[in-house]
Each structure stands twice: as structure tokens, then as C-alpha cells.
C-alpha positions as CSV (number, residue, x, y, z in Angstrom):
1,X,45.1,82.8,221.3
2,X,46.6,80.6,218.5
3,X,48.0,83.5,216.7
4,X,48.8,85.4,220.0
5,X,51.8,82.4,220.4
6,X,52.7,82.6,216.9
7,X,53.6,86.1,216.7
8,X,55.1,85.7,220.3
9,X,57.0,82.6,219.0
10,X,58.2,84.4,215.6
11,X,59.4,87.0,217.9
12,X,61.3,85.1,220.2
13,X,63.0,83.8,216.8
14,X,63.7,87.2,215.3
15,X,64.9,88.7,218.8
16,X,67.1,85.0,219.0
17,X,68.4,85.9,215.4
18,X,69.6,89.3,216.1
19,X,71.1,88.1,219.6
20,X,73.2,85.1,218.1
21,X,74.2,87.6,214.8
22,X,75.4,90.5,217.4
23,X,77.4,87.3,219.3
24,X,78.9,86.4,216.1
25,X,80.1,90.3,215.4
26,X,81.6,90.5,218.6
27,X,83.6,87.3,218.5
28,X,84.3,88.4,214.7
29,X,85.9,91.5,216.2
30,X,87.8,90.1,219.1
31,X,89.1,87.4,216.9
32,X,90.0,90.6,214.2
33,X,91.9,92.4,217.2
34,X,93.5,89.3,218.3
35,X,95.0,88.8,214.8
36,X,95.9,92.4,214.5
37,X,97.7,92.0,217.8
38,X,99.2,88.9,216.8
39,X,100.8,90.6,214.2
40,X,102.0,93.4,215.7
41,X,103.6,91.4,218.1
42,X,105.3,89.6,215.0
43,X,106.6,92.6,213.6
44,X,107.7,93.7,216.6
45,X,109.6,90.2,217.3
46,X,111.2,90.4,214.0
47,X,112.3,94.9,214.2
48,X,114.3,93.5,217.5
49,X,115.7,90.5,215.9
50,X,117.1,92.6,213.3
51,X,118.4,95.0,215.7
52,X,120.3,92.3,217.7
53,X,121.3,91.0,214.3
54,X,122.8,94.7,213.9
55,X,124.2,95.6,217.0
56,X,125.8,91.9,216.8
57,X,127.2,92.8,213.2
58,X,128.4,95.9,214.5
59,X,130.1,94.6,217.5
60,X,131.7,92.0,215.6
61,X,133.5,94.5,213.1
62,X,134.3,96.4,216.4
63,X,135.9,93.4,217.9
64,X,139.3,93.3,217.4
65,X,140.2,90.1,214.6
66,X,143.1,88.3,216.1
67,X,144.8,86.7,212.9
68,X,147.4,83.9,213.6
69,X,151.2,84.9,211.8
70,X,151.8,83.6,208.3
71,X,153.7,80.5,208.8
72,X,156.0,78.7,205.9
73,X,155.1,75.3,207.1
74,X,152.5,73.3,208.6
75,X,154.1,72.4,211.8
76,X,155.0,76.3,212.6
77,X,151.5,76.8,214.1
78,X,152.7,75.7,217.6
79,X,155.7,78.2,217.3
80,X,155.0,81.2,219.8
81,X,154.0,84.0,218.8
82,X,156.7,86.5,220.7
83,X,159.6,85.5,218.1
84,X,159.7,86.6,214.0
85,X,157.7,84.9,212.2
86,X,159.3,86.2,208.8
87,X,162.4,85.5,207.6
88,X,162.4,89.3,206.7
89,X,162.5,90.1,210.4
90,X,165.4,90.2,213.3
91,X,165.8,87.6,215.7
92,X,163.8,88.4,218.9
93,X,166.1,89.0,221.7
94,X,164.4,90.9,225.0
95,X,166.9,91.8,227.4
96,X,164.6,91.2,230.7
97,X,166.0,92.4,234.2
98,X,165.9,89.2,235.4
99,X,165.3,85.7,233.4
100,X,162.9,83.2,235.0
101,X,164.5,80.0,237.0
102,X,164.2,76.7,235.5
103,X,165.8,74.5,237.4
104,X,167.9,76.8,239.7
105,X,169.1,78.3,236.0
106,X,168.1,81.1,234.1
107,X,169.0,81.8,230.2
108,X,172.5,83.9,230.3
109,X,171.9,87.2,228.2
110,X,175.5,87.2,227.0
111,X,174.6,84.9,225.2
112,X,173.0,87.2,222.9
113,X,176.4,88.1,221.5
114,X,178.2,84.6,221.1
115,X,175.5,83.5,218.7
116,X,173.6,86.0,216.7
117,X,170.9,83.6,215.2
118,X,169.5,82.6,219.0
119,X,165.8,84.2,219.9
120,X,163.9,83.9,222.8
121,X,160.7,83.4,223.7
122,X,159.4,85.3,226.9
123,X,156.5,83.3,227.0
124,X,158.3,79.7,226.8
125,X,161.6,80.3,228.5
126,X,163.1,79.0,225.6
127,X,165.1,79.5,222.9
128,X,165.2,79.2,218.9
129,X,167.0,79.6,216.2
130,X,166.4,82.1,213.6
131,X,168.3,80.8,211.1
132,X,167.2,77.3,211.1
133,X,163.8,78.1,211.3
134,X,163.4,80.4,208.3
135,X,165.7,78.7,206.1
136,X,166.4,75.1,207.0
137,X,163.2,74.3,205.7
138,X,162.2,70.1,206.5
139,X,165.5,69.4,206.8
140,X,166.1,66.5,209.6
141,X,168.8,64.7,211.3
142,X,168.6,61.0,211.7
143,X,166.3,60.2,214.8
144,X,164.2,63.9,214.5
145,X,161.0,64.2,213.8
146,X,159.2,66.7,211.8
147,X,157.1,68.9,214.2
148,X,159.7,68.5,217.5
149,X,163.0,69.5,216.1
150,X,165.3,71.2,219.1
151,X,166.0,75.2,218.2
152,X,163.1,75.2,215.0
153,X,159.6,73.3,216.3
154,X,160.6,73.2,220.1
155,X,162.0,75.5,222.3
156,X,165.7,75.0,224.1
157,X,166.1,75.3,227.4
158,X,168.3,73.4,229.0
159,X,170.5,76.0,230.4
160,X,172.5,73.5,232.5
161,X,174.4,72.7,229.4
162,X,173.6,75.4,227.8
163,X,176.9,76.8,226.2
164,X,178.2,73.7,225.0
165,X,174.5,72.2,223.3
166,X,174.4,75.8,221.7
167,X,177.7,75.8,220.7
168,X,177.1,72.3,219.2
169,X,174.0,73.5,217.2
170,X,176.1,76.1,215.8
171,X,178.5,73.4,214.5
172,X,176.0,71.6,212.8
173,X,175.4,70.8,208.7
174,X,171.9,72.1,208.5
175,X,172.7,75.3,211.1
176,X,175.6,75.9,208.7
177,X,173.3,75.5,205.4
178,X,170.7,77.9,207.5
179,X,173.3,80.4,208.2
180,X,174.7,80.3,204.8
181,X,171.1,81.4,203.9
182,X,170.2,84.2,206.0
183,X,173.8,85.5,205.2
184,X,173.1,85.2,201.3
185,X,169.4,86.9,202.1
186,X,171.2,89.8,204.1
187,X,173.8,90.8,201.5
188,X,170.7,90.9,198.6
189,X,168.5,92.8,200.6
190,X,171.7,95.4,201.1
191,X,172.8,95.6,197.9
192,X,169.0,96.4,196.6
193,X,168.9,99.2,199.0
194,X,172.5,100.7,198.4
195,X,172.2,100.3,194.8
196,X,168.8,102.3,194.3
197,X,170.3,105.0,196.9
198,X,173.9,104.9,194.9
199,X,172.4,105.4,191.7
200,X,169.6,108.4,192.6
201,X,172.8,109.9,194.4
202,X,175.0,108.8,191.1
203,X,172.2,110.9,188.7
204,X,171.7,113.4,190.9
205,X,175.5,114.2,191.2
206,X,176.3,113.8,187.4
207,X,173.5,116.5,186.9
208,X,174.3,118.8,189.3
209,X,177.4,118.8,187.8
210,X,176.6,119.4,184.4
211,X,173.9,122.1,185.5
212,X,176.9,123.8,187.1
213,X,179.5,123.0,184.1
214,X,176.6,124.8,181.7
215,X,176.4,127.8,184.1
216,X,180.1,128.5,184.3
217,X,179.8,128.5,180.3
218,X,177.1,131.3,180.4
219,X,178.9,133.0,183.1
220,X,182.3,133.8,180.9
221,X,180.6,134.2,178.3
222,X,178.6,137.3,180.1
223,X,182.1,138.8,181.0
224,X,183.9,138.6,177.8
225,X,180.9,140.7,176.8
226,X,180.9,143.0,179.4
227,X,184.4,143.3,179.6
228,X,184.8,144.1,176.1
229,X,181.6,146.3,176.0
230,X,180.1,144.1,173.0
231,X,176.4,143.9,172.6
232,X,174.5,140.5,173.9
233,X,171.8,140.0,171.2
234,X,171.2,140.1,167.7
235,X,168.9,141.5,165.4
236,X,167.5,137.7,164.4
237,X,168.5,135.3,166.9
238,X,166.2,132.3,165.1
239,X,167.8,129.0,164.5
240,X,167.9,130.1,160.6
241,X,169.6,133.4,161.5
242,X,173.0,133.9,159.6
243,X,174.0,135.6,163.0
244,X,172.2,135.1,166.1
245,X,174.0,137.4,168.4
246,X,177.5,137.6,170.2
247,X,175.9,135.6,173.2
248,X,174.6,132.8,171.4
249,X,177.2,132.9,169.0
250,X,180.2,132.1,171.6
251,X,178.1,129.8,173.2
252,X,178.3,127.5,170.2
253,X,181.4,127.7,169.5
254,X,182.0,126.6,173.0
255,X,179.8,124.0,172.8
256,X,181.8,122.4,169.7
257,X,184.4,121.3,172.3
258,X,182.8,120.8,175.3
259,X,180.7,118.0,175.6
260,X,178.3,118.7,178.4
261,X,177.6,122.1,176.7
262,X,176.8,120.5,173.5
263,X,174.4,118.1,175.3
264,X,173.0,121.0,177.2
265,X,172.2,122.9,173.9
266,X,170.7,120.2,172.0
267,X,168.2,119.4,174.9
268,X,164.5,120.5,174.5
269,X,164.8,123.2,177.2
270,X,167.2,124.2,180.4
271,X,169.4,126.5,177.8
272,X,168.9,129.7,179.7
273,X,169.9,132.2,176.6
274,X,166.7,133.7,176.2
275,X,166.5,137.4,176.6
276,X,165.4,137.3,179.9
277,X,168.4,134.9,181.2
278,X,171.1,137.1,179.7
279,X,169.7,140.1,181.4
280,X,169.4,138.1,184.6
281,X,172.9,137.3,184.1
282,X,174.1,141.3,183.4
283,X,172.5,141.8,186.8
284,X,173.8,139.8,188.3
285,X,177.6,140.7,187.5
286,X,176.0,144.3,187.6
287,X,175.9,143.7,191.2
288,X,178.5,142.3,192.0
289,X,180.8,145.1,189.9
290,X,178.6,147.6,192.4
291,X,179.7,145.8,195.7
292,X,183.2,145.5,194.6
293,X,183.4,149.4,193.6
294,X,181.2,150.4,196.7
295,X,184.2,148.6,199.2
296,X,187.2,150.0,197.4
297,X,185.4,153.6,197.7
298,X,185.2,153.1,201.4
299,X,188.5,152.1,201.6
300,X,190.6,154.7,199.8
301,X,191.7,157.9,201.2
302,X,190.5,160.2,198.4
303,X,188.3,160.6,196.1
304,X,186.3,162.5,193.8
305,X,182.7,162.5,192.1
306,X,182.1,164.5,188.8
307,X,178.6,165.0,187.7
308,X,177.1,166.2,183.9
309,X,174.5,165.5,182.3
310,X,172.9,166.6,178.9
311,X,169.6,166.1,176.4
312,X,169.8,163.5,174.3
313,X,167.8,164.2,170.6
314,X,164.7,163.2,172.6
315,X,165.1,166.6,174.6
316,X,165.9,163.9,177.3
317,X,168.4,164.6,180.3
318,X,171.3,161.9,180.6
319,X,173.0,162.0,183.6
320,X,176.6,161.4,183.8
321,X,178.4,160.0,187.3
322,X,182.1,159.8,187.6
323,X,184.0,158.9,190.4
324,X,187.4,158.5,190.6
325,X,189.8,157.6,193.1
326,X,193.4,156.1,194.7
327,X,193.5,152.2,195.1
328,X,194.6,151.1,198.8
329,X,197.0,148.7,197.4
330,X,198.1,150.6,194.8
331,X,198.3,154.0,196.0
332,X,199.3,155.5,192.1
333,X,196.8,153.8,190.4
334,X,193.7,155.3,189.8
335,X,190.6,153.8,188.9
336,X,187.8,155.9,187.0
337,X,184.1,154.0,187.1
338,X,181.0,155.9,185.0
339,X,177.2,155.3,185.4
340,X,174.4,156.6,183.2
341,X,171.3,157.6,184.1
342,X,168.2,159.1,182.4
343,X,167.2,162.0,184.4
């Protein structure tokens, strides 16, 4: 009986041992899914933080930066922003249909004209001057102070007096100084702009000019040739040659007394003698020769084409055209013009 409660006793300890170690598995597990979702929840926290973080980023280089004008001085922040803010700049003058009333008065538009240096400022109903803001610098009068000066810190608009306080402000040292200025700043930014235009237009002219002094050059010589029926080139045309030609030969005695000539010659390239310019240049008085014969034809009453031709010592045919006929204005004149051809 004694052992019988033993061995149950032992078992009831064995079976409480296996009990309280499957207990601690499961809490082991539900506290190792609890972590896992703790973490995932984590991560998941942090993947949309950084998402907001981007979208934020992104929004704010979408956005827009509103920057505030450069201003020369301190006090200039409170200026508005609907007149220059550069002294490189026009005054701002908006011609509205109709000018808010202050008062029972409104800002006259003619106004405009009687002083050039006056801007206004839609969104103050005021007015400043351009002048005196840009270029009077701190300057004050006895009694101002710096940050609520009339016409340069704070606006005018007192348009009951209008013409005369405006026409006193005109008057004044410092608006004289200011003016004296803006008027100095004007005529330096013209002259930099009219003297880099004057001067490309200055080059440019001078070497058009020369490129078409050099041309007329080539040009007579190319007709003394042709008129005379002298050949072009030479047999060594180098700069060593003792004779480089009849074309290059006339061209430097020409160029002995004309200067622009000379300089042309002497530069590194733009000479246009080569070979291929002096037949460029036969061409193109060939043409013109061919126009100038081809008109008078169709103008004369008569005339007559002769036609030969004959072998050469190549055994090759050279055809011969002649045509002849009576000049309009000079009926008993006649004019005789050949042309070869190889057949």
C-alpha cells in the first residue's frame, strides 16, 4: 500500500513537471510573438515616419519660397513690395482706371509726367520717390528720423496739398543730390551699352570694308588678264619663286601702295589667290561676258553664226563658234565673239 502512494505520488510529480514545463513553453511563445509583434509594429511606425518625413521634404521643395527683395539698408524692409527695389530698375508708375479716395482725393496721374522720380504704391495709396530712395542713402534733414522719412521710408499721400509738397520735395538739397545720382547712373549705363554696340558696329564696318577693298583688287586684276588674254598662273608660284605668275605678280605690286591690300596679303589666310579662287573669279566674269553678249544678240537686227571645227594632234575635234553681228547703238560697228569647244 506504501509503495502503491509512492509511485502514485512520484507520478503526480512527473505529470505536475511536464504540466508546469508545457505552461512555461506556451507563455515562452506568446511572450516570443508578442515581441515579434512589437517589433513589427516598430518598424512599421518608423517606414511611415520616414514617409511623412518625405512627402513633407517633398512638399516643401514644391512650395513655392517667397524671398523678401534685396534691400540697401536696414530700414527698407517695411518698404512695399509693388515699387523697385533696385536702383537698376524704373520707377513704378501703374496707370489704374480709377485711384482709390483718401479723403475725398485721389493721387492725380498727371502727375506722372511733372516729376519723373515719383512711384506709387498700389497697395499703400502712396507715393515715393525713386530717386531719394536708391541714392540718398541716410541722409536726413533736421527733425527726420531714420526709418520715417516722407517720399524714402514712408509713403506720401497727402493729395490735398499734393502739387505744392511734391513740388517742394523736388526743390530740396538731398532730392537734388539724389537726382544728380540717378542722372550720373543713367548716362554710365548708356554709354556702356552704346559703346560695346558702336565698337562691334565700328569692327564690323572697317572689315567689311577692307574685305570689299581686297575684292575689287582681285577683281581688276582678273580683267586686265582677260582683257589682255595673258595667262593667270605660273609655273612655280611658291614664295621662293623668281616669278609666281601674272596674277600674283600684279597683286603685289598693288599691294606696295595700297595699304589694306598689303595688310590683306601678309595675313595668315583670307588671300583668295589660290588656284581655285582665280578660276572662281574667270567664272565668274565668264558669266557675266555670256549675259552681256546673250542681250546684245537679242537685240540686234542681224546676225550671223559661223561654225568649224578641226583635230587637234590628239586626233581631237575643236569646235569653233563665231557669231557676229550689228550693235543697236552703233548700227556700223560690228562685234565678232569666239567660243571653243572640244567636240
Amino acid at each position: 500500500m506504501q509503495l502503491i502512494m509512492k509511485r502514485s505520488e512520484s507520478q503526480q510529480t512527473i505529470t505536475g513537471f511536464f504540466t508546469k514545463k508545457k505552461k512555461e513553453d506556451e507563455l515562452d511563445e506568446k511572450h516570443l510573438e508578442l515581441e515579434i509583434v512589437t517589433e513589427k509594429t516598430k518598424h512599421e511606425h518608423e517606414k511611415f515616419a520616414d514617409i511623412d518625413q518625405e512627402s513633407s521634404t517633398s512638399r516643401d521643395d514644391i512650395r513655392p519660397k517667397i524671398q523678401s527683395p534685396v534691400c540697401e539698408f536696414e530700414h527698407d524692409k517695411n518698404i512695399p513690395l509693388d515699387i523697385s527695389s533696385s536702383r537698376y530698375e524704373n520707377p513704378i508708375q501703374p496707370k489704374l482706371s480709377i485711384f482709390p479716395l483718401t479723403n475725398k482725393r485721389r493721387f492725380n496721374v498727371g502727375f506722372y509726367k511733372r516729376f519723373e522720380w515719383i512711384e506709387y504704391s498700389k497697395s499703400e495709396d502712396s507715393v515715393y520717390c525713386f530717386a531719394c530712395r536708391h541714392f540718398a542713402g541716410n541722409m536726413q534733414r533736421k527733425g527726420e528720423i531714420l526709418g520715417k522719412r516722407t517720399f524714402i521710408d514712408v509713403g506720401f499721400r497727402k493729395w490735398k496739398d499734393s502739387s505744392e509738397l511734391l513740388e517742394k520735395h523736388s526743390q530740396s538739397d538731398r532730392h537734388a543730390n539724389a537726382m544728380s545720382g540717378w542722372l550720373n547712373l543713367k548716362v554710365v549705363e548708356s554709354k556702356k551699352d552704346s559703346s560695346i554696340k558702336d565698337k562691334l558696329d565700328a569692327n564690323r564696318s572697317k572689315e567689311v570694308e577692307a574685305n570689299r577693298e581686297h575684292v575689287k583688287c582681285l577683281l581688276r586684276v582678273t580683267s586686265l588678264l582677260g582683257r589682255q588674254g595673258l595667262a593667270f598662273r605660273g609655273h612655280d608660284e611658291s614664295e621662293t619663286s623668281d616669278n609666281r605668275g601674272n596674277f600674283s605678280e600684279i597683286l603685289d605690286m598693288l599691294a606696295d601702295s595700297n595699304e589694306i591690300l598689303r595688310k590683306k596679303m601678309e595675313s595668315r589666310y583670307g588671300h583668295y589667290t589660290s588656284p581655285e579662287y582665280q578660276n572662281d573669279l574667270i567664272q565668274v566674269f565668264g558669266n557675266k561676258v555670256l549675259t552681256t553678249v546673250s542681250t546684245q544678240i537679242k537685240k540686234a537686227k542681224y546676225f550671223a553664226i559661223l561654225v568649224d571645227e578641226t583635230k587637234d594632234r590628239s586626233r581631237k575635234e575643236q569646235l569653233c563658234l563665231i557669231i557676229r553681228f550689228l550693235m543697236v547703238k552703233n548700227p556700223g560697228k560690228v562685234l565678232r565673239h569666239l567660243s571653243y569647244a572640244t567636240a
